[in-house]
C-alpha positions in Angstrom: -25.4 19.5 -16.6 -25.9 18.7 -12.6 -25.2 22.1 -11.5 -26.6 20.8 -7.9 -24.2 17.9 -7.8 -21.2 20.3 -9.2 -22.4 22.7 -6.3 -22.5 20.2 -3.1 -19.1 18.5 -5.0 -17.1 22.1 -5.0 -18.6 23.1 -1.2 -17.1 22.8 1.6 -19.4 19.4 2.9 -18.5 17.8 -0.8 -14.7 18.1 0.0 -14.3 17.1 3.3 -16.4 13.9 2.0 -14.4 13.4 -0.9 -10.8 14.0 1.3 -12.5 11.5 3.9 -13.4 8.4 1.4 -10.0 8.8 -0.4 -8.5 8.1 3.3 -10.4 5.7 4.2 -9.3 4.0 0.6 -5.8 4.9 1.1 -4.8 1.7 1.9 -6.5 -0.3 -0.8 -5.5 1.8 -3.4 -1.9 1.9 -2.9 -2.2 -2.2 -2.7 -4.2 -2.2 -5.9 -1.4 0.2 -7.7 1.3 -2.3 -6.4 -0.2 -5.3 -7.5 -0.9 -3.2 -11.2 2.6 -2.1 -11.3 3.8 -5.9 -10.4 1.6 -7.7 -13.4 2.2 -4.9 -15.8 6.5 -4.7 -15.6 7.4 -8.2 -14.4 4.3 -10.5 -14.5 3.5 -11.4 -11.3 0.7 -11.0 -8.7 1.4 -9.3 -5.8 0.7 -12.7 -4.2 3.5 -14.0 -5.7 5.5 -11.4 -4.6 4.4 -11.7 -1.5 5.3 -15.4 -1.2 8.7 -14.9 -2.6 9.1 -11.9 0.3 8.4 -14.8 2.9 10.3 -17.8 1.3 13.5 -15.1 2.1 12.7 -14.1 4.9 11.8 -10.5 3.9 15.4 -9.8 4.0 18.1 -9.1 0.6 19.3 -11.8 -0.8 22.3 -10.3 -1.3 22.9 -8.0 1.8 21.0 -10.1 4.3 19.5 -6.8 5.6 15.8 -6.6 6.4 15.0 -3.6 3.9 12.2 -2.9 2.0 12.3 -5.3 -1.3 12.2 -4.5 -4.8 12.2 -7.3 -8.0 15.2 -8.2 -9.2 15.0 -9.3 -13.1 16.9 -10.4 -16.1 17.1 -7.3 -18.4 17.7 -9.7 -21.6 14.7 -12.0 -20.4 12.1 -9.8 -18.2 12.5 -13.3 -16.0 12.5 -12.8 -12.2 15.5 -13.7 -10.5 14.7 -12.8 -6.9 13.8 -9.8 -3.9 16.5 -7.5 -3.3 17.0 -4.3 -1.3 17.3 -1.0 -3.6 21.4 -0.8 -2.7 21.8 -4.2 -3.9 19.6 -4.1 -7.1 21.1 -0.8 -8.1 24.5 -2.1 -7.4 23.7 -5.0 -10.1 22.8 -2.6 -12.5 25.7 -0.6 -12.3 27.7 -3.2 -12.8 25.4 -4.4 -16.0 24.5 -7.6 -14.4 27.6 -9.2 -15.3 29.1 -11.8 -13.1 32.9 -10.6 -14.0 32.5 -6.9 -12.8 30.9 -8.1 -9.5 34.0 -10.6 -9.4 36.4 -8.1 -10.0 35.2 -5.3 -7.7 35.0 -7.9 -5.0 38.9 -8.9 -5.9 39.4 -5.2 -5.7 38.0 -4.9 -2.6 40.6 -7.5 -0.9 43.2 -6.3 -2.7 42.8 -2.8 -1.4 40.6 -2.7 1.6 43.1 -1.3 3.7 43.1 2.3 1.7 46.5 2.7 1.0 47.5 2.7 -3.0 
């Protein structure tokens, strides 16, 4: 065993060195995990992401809002359907992607808007 290694690792010198390369890594990392998390649950690069993030704009697709973007994607299918905000995506799925209940919630909506039953 490197008891000398282990020693400068656990000293005071070995930590601030290890706490300085992980921040100067930071960045890099956190790209890396994105691009991992991107190919592994919807199977696309982050470059791909990235180009479909410009091609709207960097804004919802839905909302319109400049938010930060999250994949949208056909449960059934894994496809990709587009960049939405987290309010908007969520909102899909509590609604079970289905056309109809975002239909009638809208119709709801008009009907009612004014708050009185």
């Amino acid at each position: 065993m490197d008891t000398k290694g282990k020693a400068w690792r656990e000293s005071p010198g070995g930590r601030s060195w290890r706490a300085k390369y992980r921040a100067s890594r930071r960045d890099k990392i956190r790209i890396q995990q994105k691009a991992n998390w991107l190919k592994s649950n919807y199977g696309i690069s982050l470059e791909a992401y990235e180009a479909m993030a410009a091609g709207q704009d960097r804004r919802c697709l839905i909302c319109g809002k400049r938010r930060p973007l999250v994949v949208d994607h056909n449960h059934r299918t894994g496809g990709v359907r587009g960049l939405l905000c987290h309010r908007c995506n969520s909102g899909l799925g509590f609604y079970e992607d289905s056309p109809d209940l975002c239909l009638s919630a809208a119709q709801y909506l008009k009907e009612r808007n004014d708050g009185n039953y």
